[in-house]
Each structure stands twice: as structure tokens, then as C-alpha cells.
matplotlib code that plots the C-alpha trace (Angstrom):
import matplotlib.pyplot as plt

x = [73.2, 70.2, 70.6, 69.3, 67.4, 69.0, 67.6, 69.5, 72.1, 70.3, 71.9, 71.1, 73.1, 75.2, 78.1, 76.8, 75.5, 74.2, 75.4, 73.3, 74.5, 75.4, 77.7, 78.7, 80.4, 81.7, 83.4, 84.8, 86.2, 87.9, 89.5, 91.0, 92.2, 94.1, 95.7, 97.8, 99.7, 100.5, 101.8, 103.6, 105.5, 105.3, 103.8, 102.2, 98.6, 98.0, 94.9, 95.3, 93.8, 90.1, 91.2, 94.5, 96.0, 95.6, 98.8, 100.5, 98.6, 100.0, 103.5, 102.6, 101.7, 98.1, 96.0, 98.6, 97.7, 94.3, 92.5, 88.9, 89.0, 89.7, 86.4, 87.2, 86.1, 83.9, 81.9, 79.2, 79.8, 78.6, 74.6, 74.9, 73.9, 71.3, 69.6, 70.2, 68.3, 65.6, 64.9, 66.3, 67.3, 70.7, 71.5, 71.2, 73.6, 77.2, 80.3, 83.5, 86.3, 89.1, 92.0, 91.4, 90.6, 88.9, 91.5, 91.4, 94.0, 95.0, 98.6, 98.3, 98.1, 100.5, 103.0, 102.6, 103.0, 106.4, 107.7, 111.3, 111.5, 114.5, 113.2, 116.6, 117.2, 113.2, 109.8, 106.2, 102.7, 99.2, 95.7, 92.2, 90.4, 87.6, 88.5, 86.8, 86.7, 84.8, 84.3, 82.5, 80.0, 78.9, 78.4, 76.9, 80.2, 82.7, 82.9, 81.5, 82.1, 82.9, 84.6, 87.4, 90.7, 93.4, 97.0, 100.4, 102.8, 106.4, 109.7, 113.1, 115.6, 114.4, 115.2, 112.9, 109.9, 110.9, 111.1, 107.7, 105.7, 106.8, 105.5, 102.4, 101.5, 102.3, 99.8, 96.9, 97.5, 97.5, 94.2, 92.4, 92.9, 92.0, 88.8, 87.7, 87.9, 89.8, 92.1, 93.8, 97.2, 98.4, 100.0, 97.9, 97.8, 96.9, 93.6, 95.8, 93.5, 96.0, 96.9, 99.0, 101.2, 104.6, 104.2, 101.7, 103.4, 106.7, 104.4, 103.2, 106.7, 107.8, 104.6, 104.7, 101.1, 100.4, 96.4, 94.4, 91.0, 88.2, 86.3, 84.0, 87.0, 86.8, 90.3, 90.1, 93.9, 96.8, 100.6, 102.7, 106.2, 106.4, 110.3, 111.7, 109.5, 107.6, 110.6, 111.9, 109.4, 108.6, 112.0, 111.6, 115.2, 116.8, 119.9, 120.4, 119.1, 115.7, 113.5, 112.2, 108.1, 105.7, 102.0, 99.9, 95.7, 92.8, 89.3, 87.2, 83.7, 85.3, 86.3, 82.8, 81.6, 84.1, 83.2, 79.6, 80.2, 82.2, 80.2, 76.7, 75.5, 76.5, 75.9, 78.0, 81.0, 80.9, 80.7, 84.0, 85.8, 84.9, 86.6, 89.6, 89.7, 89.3, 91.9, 89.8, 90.2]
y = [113.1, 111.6, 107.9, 105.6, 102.6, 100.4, 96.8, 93.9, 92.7, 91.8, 88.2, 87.1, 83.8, 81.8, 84.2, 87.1, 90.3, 93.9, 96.9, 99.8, 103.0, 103.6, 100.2, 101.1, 104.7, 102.9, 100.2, 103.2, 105.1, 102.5, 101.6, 105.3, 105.2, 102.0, 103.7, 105.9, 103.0, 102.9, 106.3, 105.8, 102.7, 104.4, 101.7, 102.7, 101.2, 99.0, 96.5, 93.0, 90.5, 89.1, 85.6, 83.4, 80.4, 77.3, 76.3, 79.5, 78.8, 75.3, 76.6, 78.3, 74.6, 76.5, 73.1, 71.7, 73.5, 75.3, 72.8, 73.4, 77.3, 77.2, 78.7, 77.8, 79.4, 77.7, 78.1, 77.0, 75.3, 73.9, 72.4, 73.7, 76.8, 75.4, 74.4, 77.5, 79.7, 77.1, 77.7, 74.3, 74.5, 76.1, 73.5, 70.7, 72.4, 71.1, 73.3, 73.1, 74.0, 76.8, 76.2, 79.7, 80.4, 83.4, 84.8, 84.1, 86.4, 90.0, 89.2, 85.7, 88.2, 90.4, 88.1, 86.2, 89.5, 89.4, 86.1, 86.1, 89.7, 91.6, 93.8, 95.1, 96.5, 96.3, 96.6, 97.6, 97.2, 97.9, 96.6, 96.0, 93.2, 91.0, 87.7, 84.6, 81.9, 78.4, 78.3, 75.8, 78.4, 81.9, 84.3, 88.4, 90.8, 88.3, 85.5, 86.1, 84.2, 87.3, 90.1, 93.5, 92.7, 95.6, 94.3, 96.3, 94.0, 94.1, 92.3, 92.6, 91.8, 90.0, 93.1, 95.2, 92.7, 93.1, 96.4, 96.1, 94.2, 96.2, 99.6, 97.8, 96.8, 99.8, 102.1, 99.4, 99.7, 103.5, 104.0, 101.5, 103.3, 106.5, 105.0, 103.7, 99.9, 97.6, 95.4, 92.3, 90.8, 87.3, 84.9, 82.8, 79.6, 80.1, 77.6, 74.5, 71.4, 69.0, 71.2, 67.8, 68.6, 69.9, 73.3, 74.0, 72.4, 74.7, 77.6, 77.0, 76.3, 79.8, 82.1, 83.9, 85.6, 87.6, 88.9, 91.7, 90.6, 93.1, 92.2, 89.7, 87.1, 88.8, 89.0, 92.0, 92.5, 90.4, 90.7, 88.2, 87.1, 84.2, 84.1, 83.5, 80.9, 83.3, 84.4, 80.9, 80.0, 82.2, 83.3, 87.0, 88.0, 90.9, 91.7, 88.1, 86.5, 84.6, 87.3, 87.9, 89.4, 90.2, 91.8, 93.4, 92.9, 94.3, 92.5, 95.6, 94.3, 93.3, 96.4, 97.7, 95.2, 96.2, 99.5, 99.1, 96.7, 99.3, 102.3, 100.8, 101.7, 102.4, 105.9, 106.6, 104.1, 106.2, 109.5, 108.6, 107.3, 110.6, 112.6, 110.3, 110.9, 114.8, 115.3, 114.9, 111.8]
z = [115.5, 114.2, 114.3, 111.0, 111.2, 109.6, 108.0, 108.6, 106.2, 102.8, 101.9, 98.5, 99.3, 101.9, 102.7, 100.6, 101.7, 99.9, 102.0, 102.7, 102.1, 105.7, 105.4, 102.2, 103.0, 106.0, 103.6, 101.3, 104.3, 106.6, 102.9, 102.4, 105.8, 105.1, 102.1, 104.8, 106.0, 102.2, 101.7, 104.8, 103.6, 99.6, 98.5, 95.3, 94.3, 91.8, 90.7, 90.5, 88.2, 89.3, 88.5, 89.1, 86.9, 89.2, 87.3, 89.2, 92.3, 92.0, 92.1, 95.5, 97.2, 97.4, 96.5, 99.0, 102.0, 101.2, 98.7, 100.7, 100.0, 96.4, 94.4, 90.8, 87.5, 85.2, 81.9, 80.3, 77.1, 73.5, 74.1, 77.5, 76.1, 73.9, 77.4, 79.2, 76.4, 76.4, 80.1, 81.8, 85.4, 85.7, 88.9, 86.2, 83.5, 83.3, 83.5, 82.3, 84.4, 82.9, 84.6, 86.9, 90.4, 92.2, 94.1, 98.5, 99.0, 97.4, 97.5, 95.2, 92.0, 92.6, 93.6, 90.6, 88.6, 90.0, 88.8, 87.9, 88.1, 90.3, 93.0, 94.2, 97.3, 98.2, 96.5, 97.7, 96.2, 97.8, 96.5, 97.3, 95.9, 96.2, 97.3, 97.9, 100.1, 101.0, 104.1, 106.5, 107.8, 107.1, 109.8, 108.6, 107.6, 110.1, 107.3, 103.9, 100.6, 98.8, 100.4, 100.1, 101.7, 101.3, 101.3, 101.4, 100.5, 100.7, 98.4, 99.6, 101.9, 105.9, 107.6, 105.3, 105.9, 109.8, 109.6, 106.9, 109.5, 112.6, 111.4, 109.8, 113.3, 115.3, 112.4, 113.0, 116.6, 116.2, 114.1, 116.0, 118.9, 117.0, 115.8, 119.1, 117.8, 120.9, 119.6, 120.8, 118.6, 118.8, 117.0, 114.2, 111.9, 108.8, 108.4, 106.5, 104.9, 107.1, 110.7, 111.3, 107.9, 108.3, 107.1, 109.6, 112.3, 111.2, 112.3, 115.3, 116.2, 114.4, 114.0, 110.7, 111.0, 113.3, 113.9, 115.0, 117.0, 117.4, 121.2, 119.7, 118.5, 114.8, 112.9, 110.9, 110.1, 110.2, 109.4, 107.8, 107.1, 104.2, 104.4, 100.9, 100.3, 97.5, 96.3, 96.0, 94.3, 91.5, 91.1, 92.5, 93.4, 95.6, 95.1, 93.3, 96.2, 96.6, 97.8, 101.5, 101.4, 104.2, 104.1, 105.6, 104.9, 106.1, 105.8, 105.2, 105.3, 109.0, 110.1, 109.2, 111.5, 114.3, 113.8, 114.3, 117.6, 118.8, 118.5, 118.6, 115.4, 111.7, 111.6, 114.7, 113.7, 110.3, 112.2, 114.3, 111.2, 109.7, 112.3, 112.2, 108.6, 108.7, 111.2, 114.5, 115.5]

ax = plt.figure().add_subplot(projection="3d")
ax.plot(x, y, z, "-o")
ax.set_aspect("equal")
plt.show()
């Protein structure tokens, strides 16, 4: 197979890459092969909102525990305008804020979708979205601003988000090994503003997320278990009981990057996931 030359990442900012078309078809194909653990679980796709009411995110103690990766919405308003058609700096330009947030996780929408809504004996979603994130450093497809995470999420009772999370980890397992990607799994924080606060002390004491670590360190997949907490909180009921969810995610632009450590180049990473996804693999 003839091998492409590829440039390196094209970064119009801090955190934000173009993909090539080798990257690109990479991106597309990891996603479909995600999708299986979907059909799998019949968990049927939907699309999610591109923006989230800090008012519901507010509800979900987000500001609480992740105030430094919240990217807010803003618009340019009344002689603002007047300045930005006259050709003034746009760094000099005030905004106003709108009360919305780009989301940092896939599963923020949909579970607000769900509020006060009776899922019965069990309920499943799957999405892909772009999500963003500050962050205190940027570092090529490992941690970008902007980026594709594909989430199957699960509402129901604890033993279906057991039994949600258990064959969630034993597919990524499975087609990791299938695409020739080496992958470690341990238990995780999620990256609280106060790691001395009691939520996050709760789970180190009690893991809830779980991770997937390509050899270089790189967390391309986690599952999670959230309890009832969401359920709780938004009012989604099973059975007449606060409901139990879990989910699983994928960071795509990381599994591209995986890929390409693991194989030694784009075109052969693409290749392998190729034969995976035609039956060969």
C-alpha cells in the first residue's frame, strides 16, 4: 500500500485543528464502528442540541464542579454592530452573554431532553456531537477545544446501567483489539474545579468512571455510572423511581490519534479500520 505524506495538523487556533482527508475518513470510520455497540445495546440515534441552558446546566451542579471548562455563548449587540461593520478590532468589541453554553459533554443534552419524563423499565440514546472544553493546555488530536465525542447512554434501573457498562467495556475491549489499538482500563476522576470537594472525594472512594488509555497515557473512551443522581435531579423516573443512567463515550478525534500511534501512519490505521469494518478484521 502506497503510504501518503501527510502535513502536520493545520491549527487555525489553540486547541483547533483542520483534518486531512486521510484523518478525516479515519474520524468518519472509527464513528460507524462505534455505532455497533449501539445496535448492540438498541440504542437508537438521535442529535442533540448544539447549545445548553446554563440554567439546566445549573440544575446538574455543572458550575459547581466544572466552572473552568464551561465555553459560553455570546452575541454581539446594539452599536457593537455599528463597530464591527465599520472595521474596528473585534478583540475590542463587547459581548453580551445569552444564558447558553457549548456543550462539554454529549450526554448534558440529551439528558436534559429527558426531564420529568418516565423511562420505564429502561431507556437508551446514542449521539455524536461536538463538544467543547477549556482546558489548561492543548496538545494535537489528544486535547482539543473542539472535538466529536460519541455517547450511548443508558436510563433505567442500577442493574441495567451494570449490565449497560459491563458490555460497553467488554465491545471496546473487543474492537480495540480487533483494530490493533493496546488498551489499558482504570479507574478515573472526573477533572473537578475543587479535587478537595466532597463529590470528588466520594469518587475516589467509589469510582464511577472508568477509562480506556491508548500506550501514550491518551483516554479515548470511558464508561460511567452517575447513580440516580441525573435522575434525581431532573426528575427522570423508572418505574416511579428516580432514575439510574450510565454512558459510554468515545473521543473520536482520539481514537484517530491512537490509531495513527498504533499503526505508524494514517493511511495504514485507516486501512486496518477498513478491514475491521468490512468483516476482516
Amino acid at each position: 500500500m502506497t503510504t501518503t505524506v501527510l502535513p502536520p495538523l493545520r491549527e487555525p487556533g489553540p486547541g483547533l485543528v483542520v483534518l486531512d482527508p486521510v484523518r478525516a475518513a479515519l474520524l468518519t470510520e472509527l464513528d460507524a464502528l462505534f455505532t455497533g455497540l449501539a445496535d448492540q445495546l438498541h440504542a437508537p440515534a438521535v442529535v442533540g442540541p448544539p447549545l445548553l441552558p446554563a440554567e439546566g446546566l445549573a440544575k446538574l451542579d455543572y458550575f459547581r464542579n466544572f466552572p473552568h471548562l464551561g465555553v459560553a455563548a455570546a452575541r454581539y449587540l446594539g452599536d457593537t454592530l455599528d463597530a464591527l461593520a465599520a472595521g474596528e478590532p473585534t478583540a475590542e468589541q463587547p459581548v453580551h452573554p445569552t444564558g447558553y453554553l457549548l456543550p462539554s459533554a454529549t450526554c448534558y443534552g440529551l439528558l436534559l431532553s429527558l426531564a420529568d419524563t418516565e423511562v420505564g423499565a429502561g431507556q437508551r440514546l446514542t449521539a455524536v456531537g461536538r463538544c467543547f472544553r477549556n482546558e489548561d493546555h492543548y496538545d494535537g488530536l489528544r486535547r482539543l477545544w473542539g472535538f466529536h465525542m460519541r455517547e450511548v447512554l443508558y436510563l433505567g434501573t442500577a442493574e441495567g446501567v451494570r449490565d449497560h457498562l459491563a458490555r460497553s467495556k467488554e465491545f471496546i475491549l473487543d474492537l480495540a483489539a480487533r483494530l490493533g489499538v493496546a488498551l489499558d482500563y482504570r479507574p478515573a476522576n472526573d477533572p473537578f474545579y475543587d479535587r478537595t470537594g466532597s463529590r470528588a472525594k466520594l469518587m475516589a472512594l467509589d469510582p464511577v468512571k472508568y477509562e480506556f488509555l491508548a500506550v501514550d497515557g491518551t483516554a479515548i473512551a470511558s464508561v460511567n455510572r452517575h447513580r440516580n443522581f441525573f435522575g434525581d435531579r431532573l426528575g427522570i423516573t423508572s418505574d416511579g423511581a428516580a432514575a439510574h443512567s450510565g454512558c459510554t463515550a468515545f473521543g473520536v478525534e482520539r481514537w484517530v490519534h491512537a490509531s495513527i500511534l498504533a499503526h505508524g501512519s494514517a493511511d495504514a490505521a485507516l486501512q486496518r479500520v477498513r478491514e475491521v469494518r468490512d468483516g476482516r478484521g
